[in-house]
C-alpha positions in Angstrom: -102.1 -2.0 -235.5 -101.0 -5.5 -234.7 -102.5 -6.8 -237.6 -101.2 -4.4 -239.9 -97.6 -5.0 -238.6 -98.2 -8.7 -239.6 -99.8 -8.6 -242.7 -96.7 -5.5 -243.8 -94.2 -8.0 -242.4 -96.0 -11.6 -244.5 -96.3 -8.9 -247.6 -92.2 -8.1 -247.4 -91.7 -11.4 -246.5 -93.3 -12.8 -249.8 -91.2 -10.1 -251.8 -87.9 -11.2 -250.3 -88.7 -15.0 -250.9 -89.2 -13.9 -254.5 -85.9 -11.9 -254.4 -84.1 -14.6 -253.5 -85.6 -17.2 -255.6 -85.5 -15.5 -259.0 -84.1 -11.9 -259.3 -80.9 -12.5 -257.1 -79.2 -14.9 -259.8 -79.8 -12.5 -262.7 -77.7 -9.7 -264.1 -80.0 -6.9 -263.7 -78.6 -5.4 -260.3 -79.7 -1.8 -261.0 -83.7 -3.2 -261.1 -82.6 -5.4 -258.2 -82.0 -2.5 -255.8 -85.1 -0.4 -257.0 -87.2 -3.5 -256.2 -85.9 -4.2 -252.5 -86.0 -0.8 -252.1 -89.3 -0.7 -253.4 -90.6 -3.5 -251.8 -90.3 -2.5 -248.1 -92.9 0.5 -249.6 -95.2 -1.9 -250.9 -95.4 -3.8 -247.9 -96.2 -0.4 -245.7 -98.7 0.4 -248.5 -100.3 -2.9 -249.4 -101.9 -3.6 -246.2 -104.1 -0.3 -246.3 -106.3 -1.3 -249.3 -109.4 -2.5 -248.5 -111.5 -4.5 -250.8 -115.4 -4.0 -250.3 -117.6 -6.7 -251.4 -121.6 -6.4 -251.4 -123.3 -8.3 -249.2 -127.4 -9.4 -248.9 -128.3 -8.7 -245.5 -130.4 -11.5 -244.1 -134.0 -10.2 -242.0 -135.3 -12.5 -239.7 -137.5 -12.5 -236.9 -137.1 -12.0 -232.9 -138.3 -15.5 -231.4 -137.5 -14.6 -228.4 -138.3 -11.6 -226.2 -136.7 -12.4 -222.6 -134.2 -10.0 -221.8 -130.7 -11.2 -220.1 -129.2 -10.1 -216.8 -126.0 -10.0 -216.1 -125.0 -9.6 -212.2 -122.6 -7.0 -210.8 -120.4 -10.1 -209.6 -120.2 -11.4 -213.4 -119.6 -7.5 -214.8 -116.7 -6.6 -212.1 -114.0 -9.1 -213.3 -114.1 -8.6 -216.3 -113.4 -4.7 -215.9 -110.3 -5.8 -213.7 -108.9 -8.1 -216.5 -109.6 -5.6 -219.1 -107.4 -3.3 -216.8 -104.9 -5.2 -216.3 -104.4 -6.3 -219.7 -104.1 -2.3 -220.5 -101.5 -2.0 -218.0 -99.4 -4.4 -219.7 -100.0 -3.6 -223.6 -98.5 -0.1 -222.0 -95.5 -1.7 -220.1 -94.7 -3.4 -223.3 -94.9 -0.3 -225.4 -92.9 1.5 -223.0 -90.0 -0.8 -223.5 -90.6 -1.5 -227.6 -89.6 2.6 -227.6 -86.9 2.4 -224.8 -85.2 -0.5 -226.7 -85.5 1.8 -229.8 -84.2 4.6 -228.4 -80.9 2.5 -227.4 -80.6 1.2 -231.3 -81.2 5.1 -232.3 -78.6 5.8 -229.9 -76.2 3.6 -231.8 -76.5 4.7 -234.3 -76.1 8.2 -233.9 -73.2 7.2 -231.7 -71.7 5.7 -235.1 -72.7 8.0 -237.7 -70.7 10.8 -234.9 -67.4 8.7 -234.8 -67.6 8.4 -238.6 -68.1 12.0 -238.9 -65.0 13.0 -236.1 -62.8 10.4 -238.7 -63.3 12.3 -241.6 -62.2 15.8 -239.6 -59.0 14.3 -237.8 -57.9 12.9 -240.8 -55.9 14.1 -244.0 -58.8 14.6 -246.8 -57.7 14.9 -250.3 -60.3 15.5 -253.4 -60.6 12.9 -255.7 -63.2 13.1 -258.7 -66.8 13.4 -257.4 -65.0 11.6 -253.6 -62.9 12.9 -250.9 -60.3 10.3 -249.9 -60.0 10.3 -245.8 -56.3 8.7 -245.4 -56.6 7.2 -241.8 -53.7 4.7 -239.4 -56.2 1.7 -239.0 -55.4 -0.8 -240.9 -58.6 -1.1 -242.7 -59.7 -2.3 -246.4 -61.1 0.7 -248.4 -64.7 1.2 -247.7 -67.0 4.2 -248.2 -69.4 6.4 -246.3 -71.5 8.7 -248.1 -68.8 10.7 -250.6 -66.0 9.7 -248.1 -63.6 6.9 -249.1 -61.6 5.9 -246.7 -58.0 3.9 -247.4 -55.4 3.6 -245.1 -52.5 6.3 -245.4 -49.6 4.0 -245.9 -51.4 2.1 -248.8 -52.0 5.4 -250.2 -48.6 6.7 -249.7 -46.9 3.8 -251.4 -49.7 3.5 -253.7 -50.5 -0.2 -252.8 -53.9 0.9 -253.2 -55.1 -0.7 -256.7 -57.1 1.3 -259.2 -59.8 -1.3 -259.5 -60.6 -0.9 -255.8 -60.7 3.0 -256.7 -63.1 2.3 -259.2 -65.0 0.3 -256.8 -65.3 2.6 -254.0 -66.2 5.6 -256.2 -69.0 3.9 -257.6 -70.6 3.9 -253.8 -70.3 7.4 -253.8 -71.9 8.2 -257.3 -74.4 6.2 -257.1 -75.6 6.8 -253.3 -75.5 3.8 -251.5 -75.2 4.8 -248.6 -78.6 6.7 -248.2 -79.9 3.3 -249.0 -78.3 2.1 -246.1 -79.1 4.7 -243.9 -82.8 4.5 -244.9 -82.8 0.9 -243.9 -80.7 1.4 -240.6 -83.5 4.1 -239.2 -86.1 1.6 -240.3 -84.4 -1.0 -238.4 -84.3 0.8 -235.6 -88.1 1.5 -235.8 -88.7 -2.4 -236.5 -86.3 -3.9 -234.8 -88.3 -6.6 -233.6 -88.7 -7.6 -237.1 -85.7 -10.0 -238.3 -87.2 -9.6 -241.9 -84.9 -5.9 -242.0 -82.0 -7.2 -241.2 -82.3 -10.0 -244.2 -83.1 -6.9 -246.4 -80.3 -4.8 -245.1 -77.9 -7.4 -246.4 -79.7 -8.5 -249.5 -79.2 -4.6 -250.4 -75.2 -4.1 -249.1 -74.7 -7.3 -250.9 -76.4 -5.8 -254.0 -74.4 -2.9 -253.7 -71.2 -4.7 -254.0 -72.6 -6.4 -257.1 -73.3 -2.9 -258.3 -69.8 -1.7 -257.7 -67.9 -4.7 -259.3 -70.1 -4.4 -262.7 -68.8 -0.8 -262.6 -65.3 -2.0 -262.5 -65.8 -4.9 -264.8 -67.3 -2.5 -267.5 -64.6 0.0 -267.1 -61.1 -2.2 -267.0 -62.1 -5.1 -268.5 -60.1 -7.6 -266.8 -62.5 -9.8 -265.1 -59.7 -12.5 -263.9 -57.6 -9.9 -263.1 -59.8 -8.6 -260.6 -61.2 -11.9 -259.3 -57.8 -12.2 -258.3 -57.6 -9.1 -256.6 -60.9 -9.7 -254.4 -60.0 -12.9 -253.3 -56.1 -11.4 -252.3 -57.7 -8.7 -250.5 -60.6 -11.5 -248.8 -57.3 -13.2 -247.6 
């Protein structure tokens, strides 16, 4: 099992190298997310092939006959290491899942307070989105088909269309189940730091995604440059 871990985790590892080096800097977002996604199922996949190769078994003769002994003194040690060895592999697999149970914990603690928001809050329909108008004084962000903007923005309609634009696309285009896929990964792999990198690489992709949409649609590329950089401030 060990060995397959590393070789999944060298094979994503190669695929996010190549990410970074080559596809990242070109224009072709919508392939780019296919391929992270895809990648992290090539790297569970890849390991399992075996390749068989023929090989010409080699006969030779028994030189010697004399059979070998091997003491009760020399045999009993090593059935106390191989013990011990088993008590520990369990130890440490009882506290890989205990650990996992905590992030799974989290995150279910999360996805429940995001949940509770959206039924406290005023919810009005808008296009394929509800809009969740909440006090916080938060940027407008998405979960799932829920926008969320803060109520006084909204009310004096400091909210910029470009930004609406922006936060729709999340919800056509579903990126939060890629999220979510990779947040229940991580919390199966959390010892692996290789998720996390892909977890950005994807959010970051998905902003990408999001601005082309707005680019395309108001066509006023400075314009919102601006905007993004106002709202970073």
């Amino acid at each position: 099992m060990i060995i397959y871990l590393l070789k999944s985790s060298a094979c994503l590892a190669l695929l996010l190298l190549f990410y970074h080096l080559v596809l990242e800097k070109e224009k072709m977002h919508k392939f780019n997310r296919f391929y992270l996604l895809g990648s992290v199922l090539f790297s569970f996949i890849a390991p399992l092939y075996v390749i068989y190769t023929e090989v010409t078994p080699i006969i030779t003769e028994a030189t010697n006959n004399s059979t070998e002994f091997v003491s009760i003194s020399e045999a009993i040690p090593m059935a106390i290491v191989e013990e011990t060895s088993l008590d520990y592999s369990l130890i440490g697999i009882a506290i890989y899942i205990l650990i996992s149970f905590i992030f799974l914990f989290r995150f279910g603690k999360n996805l429940f307070h995001i949940l509770q928001k959206t039924r406290k809050n005023t919810r009005i329909k808008y296009n394929k989105a509800i809009i969740v108008l909440v006090e916080d004084k938060i940027l407008p962000h998405t979960f799932w088909n829920y926008i969320f903007i803060n109520k006084e923005d909204y009310e004096t309609e400091n909210v910029e269309k470009e930004l609406f634009t922006h936060e729709l696309t999340h919800v056509t285009q579903k990126h939060t189940l890629d999220v979510i896929i990779l947040e229940l990964l991580q919390v199966i792999f959390w010892i692996n730091p290789l998720f996390i990198i892909l977890k950005k690489a994807v959010q970051l992709n998905h902003e990408f995604l999001a601005d082309e949409t707005v680019i395309n649609k108001h066509k006023n590329t400075s314009q919102y440059q601006h905007l993004l950089l106002n709202k970073a401030a």
